[in-house]
C-alpha positions as CSV (number, residue, x, y, z in Angstrom):
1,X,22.6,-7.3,-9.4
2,X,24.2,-10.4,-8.5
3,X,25.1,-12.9,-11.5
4,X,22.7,-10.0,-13.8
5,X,19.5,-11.8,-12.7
6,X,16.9,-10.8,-10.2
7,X,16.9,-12.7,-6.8
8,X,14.6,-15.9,-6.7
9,X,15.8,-16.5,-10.5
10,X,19.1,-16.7,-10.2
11,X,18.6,-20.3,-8.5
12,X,14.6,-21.2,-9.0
13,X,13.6,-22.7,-5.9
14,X,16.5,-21.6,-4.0
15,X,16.6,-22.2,-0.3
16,X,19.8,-19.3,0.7
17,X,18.9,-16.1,2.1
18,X,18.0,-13.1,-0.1
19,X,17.7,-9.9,2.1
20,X,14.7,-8.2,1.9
21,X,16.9,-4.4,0.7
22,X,18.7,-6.3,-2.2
23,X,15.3,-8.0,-3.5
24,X,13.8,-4.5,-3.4
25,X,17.8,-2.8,-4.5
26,X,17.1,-5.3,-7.8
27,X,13.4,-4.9,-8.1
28,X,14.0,-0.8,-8.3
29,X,16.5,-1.3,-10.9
30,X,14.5,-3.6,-13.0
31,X,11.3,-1.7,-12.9
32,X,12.2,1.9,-12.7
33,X,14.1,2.6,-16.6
34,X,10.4,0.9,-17.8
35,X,8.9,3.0,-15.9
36,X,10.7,6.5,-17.3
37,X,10.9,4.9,-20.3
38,X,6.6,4.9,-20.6
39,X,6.2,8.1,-18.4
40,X,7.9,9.9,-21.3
41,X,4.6,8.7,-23.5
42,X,3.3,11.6,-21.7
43,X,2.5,14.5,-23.4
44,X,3.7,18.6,-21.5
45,X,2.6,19.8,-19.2
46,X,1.3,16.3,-17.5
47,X,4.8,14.8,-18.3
48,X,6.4,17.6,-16.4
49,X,4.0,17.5,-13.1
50,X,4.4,13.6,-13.1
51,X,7.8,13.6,-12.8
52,X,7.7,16.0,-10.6
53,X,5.4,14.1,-8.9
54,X,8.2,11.2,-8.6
55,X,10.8,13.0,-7.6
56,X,13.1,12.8,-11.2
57,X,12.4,16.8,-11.9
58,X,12.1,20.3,-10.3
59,X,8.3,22.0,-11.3
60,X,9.8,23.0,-14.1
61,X,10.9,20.1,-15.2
62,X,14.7,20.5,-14.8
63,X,16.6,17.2,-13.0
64,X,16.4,17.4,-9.1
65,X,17.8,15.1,-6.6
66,X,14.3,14.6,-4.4
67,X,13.2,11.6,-2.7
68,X,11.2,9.9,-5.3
69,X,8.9,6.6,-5.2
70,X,11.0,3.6,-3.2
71,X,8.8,0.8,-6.2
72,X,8.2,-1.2,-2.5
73,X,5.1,-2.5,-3.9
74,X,5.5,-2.7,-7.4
75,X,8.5,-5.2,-6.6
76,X,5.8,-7.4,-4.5
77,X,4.2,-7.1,-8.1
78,X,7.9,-8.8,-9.3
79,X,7.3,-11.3,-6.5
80,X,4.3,-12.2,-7.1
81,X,5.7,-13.6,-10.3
82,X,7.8,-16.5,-8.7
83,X,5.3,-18.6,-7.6
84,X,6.6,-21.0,-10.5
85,X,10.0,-20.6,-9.7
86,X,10.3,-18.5,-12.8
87,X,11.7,-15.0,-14.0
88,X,10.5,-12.2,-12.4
89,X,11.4,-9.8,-15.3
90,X,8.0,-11.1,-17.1
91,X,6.1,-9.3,-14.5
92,X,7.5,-5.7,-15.7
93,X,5.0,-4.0,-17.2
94,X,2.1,-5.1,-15.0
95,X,4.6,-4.1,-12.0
96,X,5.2,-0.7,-14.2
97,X,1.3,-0.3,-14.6
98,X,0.7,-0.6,-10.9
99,X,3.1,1.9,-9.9
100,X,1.5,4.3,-12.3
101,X,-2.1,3.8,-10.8
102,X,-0.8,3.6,-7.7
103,X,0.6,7.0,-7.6
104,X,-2.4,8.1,-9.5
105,X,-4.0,7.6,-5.8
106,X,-1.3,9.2,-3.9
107,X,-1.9,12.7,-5.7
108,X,-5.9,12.1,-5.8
109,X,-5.7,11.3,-1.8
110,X,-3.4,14.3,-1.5
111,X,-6.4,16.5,-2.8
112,X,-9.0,14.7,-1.0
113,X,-7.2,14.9,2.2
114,X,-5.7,18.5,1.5
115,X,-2.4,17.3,2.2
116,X,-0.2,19.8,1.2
117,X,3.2,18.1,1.0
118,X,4.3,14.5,-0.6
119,X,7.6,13.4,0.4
120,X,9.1,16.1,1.4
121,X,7.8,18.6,-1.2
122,X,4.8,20.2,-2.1
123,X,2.0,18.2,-3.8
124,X,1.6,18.3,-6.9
125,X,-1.8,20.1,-6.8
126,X,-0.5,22.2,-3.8
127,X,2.3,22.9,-6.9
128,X,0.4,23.2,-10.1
129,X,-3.1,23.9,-9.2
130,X,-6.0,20.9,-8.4
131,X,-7.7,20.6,-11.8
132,X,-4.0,20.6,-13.1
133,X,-3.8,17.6,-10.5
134,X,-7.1,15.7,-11.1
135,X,-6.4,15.5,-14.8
136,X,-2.5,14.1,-14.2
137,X,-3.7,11.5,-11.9
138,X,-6.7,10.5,-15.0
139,X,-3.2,10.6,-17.1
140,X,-1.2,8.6,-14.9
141,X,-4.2,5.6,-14.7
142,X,-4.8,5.8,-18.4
143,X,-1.4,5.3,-18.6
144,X,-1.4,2.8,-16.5
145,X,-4.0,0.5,-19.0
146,X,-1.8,1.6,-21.9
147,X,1.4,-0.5,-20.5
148,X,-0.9,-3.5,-19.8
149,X,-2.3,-3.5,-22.8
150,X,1.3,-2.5,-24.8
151,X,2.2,-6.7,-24.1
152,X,-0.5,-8.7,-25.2
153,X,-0.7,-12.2,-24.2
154,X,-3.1,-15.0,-22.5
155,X,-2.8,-12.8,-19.4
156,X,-3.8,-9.0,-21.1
157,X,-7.1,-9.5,-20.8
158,X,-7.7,-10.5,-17.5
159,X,-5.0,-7.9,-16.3
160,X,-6.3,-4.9,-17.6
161,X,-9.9,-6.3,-16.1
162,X,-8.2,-6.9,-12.6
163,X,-6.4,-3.2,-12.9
164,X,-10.0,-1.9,-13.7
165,X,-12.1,-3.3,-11.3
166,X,-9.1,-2.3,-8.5
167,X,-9.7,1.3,-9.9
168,X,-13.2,1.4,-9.7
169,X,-13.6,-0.4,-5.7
170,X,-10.5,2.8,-4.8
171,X,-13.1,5.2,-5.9
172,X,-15.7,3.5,-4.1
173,X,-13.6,3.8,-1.0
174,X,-12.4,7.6,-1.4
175,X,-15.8,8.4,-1.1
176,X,-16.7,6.5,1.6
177,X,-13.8,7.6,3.6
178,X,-14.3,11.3,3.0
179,X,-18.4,10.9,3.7
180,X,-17.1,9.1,6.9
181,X,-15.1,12.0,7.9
182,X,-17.8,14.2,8.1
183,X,-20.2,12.1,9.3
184,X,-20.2,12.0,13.7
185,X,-21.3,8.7,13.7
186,X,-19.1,5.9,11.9
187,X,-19.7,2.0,12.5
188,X,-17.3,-0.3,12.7
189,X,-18.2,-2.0,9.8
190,X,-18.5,1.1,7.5
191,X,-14.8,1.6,8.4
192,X,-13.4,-2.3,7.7
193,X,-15.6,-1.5,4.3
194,X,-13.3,1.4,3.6
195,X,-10.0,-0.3,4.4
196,X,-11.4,-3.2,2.0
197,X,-12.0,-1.1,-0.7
198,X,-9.0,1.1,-0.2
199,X,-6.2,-0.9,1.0
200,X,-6.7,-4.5,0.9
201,X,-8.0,-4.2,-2.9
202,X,-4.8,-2.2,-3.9
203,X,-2.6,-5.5,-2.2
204,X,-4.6,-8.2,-3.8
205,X,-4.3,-6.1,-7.0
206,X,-0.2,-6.2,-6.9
207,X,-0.5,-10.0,-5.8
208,X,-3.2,-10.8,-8.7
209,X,-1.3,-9.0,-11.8
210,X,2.2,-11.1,-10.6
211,X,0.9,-14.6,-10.3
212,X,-0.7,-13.5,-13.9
213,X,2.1,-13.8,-15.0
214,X,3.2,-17.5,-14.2
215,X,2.1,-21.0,-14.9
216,X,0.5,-21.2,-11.7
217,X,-3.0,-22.8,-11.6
218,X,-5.8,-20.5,-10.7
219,X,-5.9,-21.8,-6.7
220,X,-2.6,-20.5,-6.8
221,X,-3.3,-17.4,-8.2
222,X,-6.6,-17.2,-6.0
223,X,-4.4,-18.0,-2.8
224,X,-1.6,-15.3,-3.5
225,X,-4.5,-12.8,-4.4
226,X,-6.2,-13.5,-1.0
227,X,-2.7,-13.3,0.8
228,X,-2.5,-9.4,-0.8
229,X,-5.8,-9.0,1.0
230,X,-4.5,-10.2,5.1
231,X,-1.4,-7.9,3.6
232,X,-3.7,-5.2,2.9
233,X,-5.2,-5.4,6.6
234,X,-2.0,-5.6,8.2
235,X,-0.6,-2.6,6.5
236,X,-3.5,-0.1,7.3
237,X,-3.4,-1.2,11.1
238,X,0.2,-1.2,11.7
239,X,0.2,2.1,10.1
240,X,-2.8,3.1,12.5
241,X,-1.3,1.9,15.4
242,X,2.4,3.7,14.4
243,X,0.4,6.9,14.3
244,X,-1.0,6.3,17.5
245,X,1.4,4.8,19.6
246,X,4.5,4.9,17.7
247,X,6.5,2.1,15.9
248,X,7.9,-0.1,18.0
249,X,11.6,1.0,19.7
250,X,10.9,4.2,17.6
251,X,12.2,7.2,19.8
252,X,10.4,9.7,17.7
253,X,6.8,11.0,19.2
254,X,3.9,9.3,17.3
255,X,2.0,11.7,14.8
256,X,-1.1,11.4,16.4
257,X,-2.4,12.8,13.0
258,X,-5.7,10.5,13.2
259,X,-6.5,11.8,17.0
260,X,-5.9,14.8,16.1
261,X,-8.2,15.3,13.1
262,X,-10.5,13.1,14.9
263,X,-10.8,10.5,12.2
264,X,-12.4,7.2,13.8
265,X,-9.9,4.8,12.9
266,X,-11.0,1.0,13.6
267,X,-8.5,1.0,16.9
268,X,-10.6,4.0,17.8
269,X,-14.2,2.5,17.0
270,X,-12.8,-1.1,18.9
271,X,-12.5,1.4,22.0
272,X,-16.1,3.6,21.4
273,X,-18.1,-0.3,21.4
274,X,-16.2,-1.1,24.8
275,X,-17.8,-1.6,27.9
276,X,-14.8,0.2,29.7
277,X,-15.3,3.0,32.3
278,X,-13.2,5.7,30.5
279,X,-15.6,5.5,27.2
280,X,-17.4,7.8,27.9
281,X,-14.2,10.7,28.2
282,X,-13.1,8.9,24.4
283,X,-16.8,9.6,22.8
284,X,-16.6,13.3,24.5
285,X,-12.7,13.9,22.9
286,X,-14.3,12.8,19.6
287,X,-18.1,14.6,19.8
288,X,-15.5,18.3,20.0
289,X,-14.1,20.3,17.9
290,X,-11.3,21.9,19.9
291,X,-7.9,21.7,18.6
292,X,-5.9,19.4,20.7
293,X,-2.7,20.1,22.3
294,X,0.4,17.6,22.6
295,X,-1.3,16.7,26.4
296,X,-4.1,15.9,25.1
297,X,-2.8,14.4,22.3
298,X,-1.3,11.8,25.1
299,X,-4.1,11.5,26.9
300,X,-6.5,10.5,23.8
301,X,-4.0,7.4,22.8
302,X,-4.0,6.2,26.6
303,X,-7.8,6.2,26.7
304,X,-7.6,4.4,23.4
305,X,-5.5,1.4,24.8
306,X,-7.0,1.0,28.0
307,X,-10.1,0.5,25.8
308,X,-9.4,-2.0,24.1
309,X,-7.8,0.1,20.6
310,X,-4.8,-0.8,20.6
311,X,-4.9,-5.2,22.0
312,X,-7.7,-5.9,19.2
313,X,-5.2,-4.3,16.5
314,X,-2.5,-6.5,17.8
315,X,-4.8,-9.5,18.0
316,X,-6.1,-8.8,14.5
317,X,-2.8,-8.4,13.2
318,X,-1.7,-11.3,14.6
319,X,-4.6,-13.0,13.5
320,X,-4.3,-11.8,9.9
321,X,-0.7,-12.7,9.3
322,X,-1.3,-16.4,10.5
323,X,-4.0,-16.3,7.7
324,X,-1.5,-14.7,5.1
325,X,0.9,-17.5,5.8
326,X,-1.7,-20.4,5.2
327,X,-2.0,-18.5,1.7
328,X,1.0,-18.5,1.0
329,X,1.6,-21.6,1.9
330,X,-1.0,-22.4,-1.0
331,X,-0.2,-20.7,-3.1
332,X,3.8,-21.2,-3.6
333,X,4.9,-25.3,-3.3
334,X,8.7,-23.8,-3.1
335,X,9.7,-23.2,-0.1
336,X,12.4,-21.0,-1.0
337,X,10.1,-18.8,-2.3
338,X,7.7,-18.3,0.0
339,X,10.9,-17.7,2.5
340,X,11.9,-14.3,0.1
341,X,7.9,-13.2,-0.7
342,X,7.6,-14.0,3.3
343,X,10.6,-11.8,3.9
344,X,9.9,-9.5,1.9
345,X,6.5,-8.4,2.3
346,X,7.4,-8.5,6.8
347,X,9.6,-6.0,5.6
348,X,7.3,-3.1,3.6
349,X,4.6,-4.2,6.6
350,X,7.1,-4.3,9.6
351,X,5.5,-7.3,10.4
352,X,7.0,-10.7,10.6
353,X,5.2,-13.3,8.7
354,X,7.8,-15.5,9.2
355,X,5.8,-19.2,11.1
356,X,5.8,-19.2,14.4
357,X,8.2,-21.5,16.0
358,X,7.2,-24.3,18.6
């Protein structure tokens, strides 16, 4: 940690490059003894499957060097702190608290979705048992309201409200995502409801509890909360497009884990609305239920773009970010640090939010 402070406060206001990796090196190291620290206010066996669940032990609880939780966007949480030019560190706990009910929703989606491994290893209700599951994720969000609440002052209350109301619109969106599933017929709309509810409320959550924390006036806050949410869409549809088509220079095949479970993405619903010849072949992949081989696969994703799928995601991205920047640009005076909240948040999205130049 350079000079033993965190990035923007070493210098408020400073204008010198601070790499994205070194903001998110020295938002790890601030964030993640706190978090041990109130994950061992856990009582057995849910302290054991939680720690599991982050990688810090083996399933029986014993130390183990797995790939555990990177804190990417409970450092945005750190961020989101700065707008005043002030210390990050103030931010802790509510960064702390997000990370808990964040992963609370990684091992509820991993039941939902039946995903059967989590970085690497198995889940922890593919490990344990699901009603062992669903009760440590409950544990891990009542947590979560424990460490807001643990630091009371003129931001508690509206905290642990903003960490509720983001609790109850994800649980809104689970269900609407898996009713969407196994419905045939999705609408656009439906879909943008659930990436509202799921994705984009999670982001304005981060951005909300960190300009809590400041001396910022409530546009500011208002303005960095509706940045999270142009953040939110532009993580869901670069993820969708990564799955599709690949990232960009990426030499590895794309997943194609959305085609091939036949999950109507919006890139997917763009292409069903268009007018193009080769509709009709998209709605037939989707109306089957064959399993799909690596050809098809192939041919799905090229009947996807040449619909439309993949131009209005890049639009919409593009479209989005130039939004998120206008927030920001509300939202924190300083340039310098907009510059490291820009930088930082084009790095967890892989997309640039850096203005466009002339």
């Amino acid at each position: 940690m350079r000079n033993g402070q965190p990035p923007v406060t070493t210098a408020p206001g400073c204008t010198a490059a601070v790499s994205p990796e070194t903001v998110l090196a020295e938002g790890r190291e601030l964030v993640l003894p706190r978090l041990r620290e109130c994950v061992e206010w856990l009582s057995e066996p849910v302290r054991t499957m939680v720690t599991y669940h982050f990688g810090w032990t083996d399933p029986q609880g014993k130390p183990a060097a797995l790939t555990g939780s990177s804190l990417r966007l409970g450092t945005l949480v750190l961020l989101s702190a700065t707008l005043d030019r002030g210390p990050w560190h103030r931010a802790r706990d509510a960064a702390v608290a997000w990370t808990l009910m964040g992963n609370q929703t990684l091992i509820h989606d991993d039941i939902l979705d039946e995903d059967r491994v989590r970085r690497g290893s198995p889940a922890v209700w593919a490990e344990f048992g699901t009603p062992a599951a669903v009760q440590t994720g409950d544990a891990l969000l009542a947590l979560a309201f424990e460490v807001l609440a643990a630091q009371p002052g003129p931001h508690t209350g509206e905290a642990v409200r903003v960490l509720a109301a983001t609790a109850r619109e994800v649980c809104t969106g689970q269900i609407l995502d898996v009713e969407l599933e196994s419905r045939s017929c999705t609408t656009f709309d439906e879909a943008l409801s659930v990436v509202e509810a799921k994705t984009c409320t999670l982001l304005r959550c981060i951005c909300h509890l960190g300009a809590l924390h400041t001396n910022a006036t409530r546009d500011q806050v208002d303005a960095l909360t509706e940045f999270g949410g142009h953040v939110g869409v532009v993580w869901q549809l670069r993820d969708d497009v990564a799955d599709i088509w690949g990232d960009p220079g990426g030499r590895a095949e794309p997943p194609r884990s959305d085609i091939r479970s036949r999950k109507k993405t919006l890139a997917v619903l763009v292409a069903l609305r268009s007018g193009h010849p080769f509709r009709n072949d998209l709605e037939a992949f989707y109306r089957s239920t064959h399993a799909a081989d690596v050809d098809e696969l192939q041919r799905v994703a090229t009947l996807i773009e040449q619909c439309g799928g993949r131009a209005w995601c890049e639009e919409e991205i593009a479209r989005r970010l130039a939004a998120a920047r206008e927030c920001l640009r509300r939202a924190a005076p300083d340039a310098g640090v907009r510059r490291v909240i820009a930088d930082y948040t084009g790095f967890i999205t892989r997309r640039s939010l850096a203005p466009a130049r002339a």
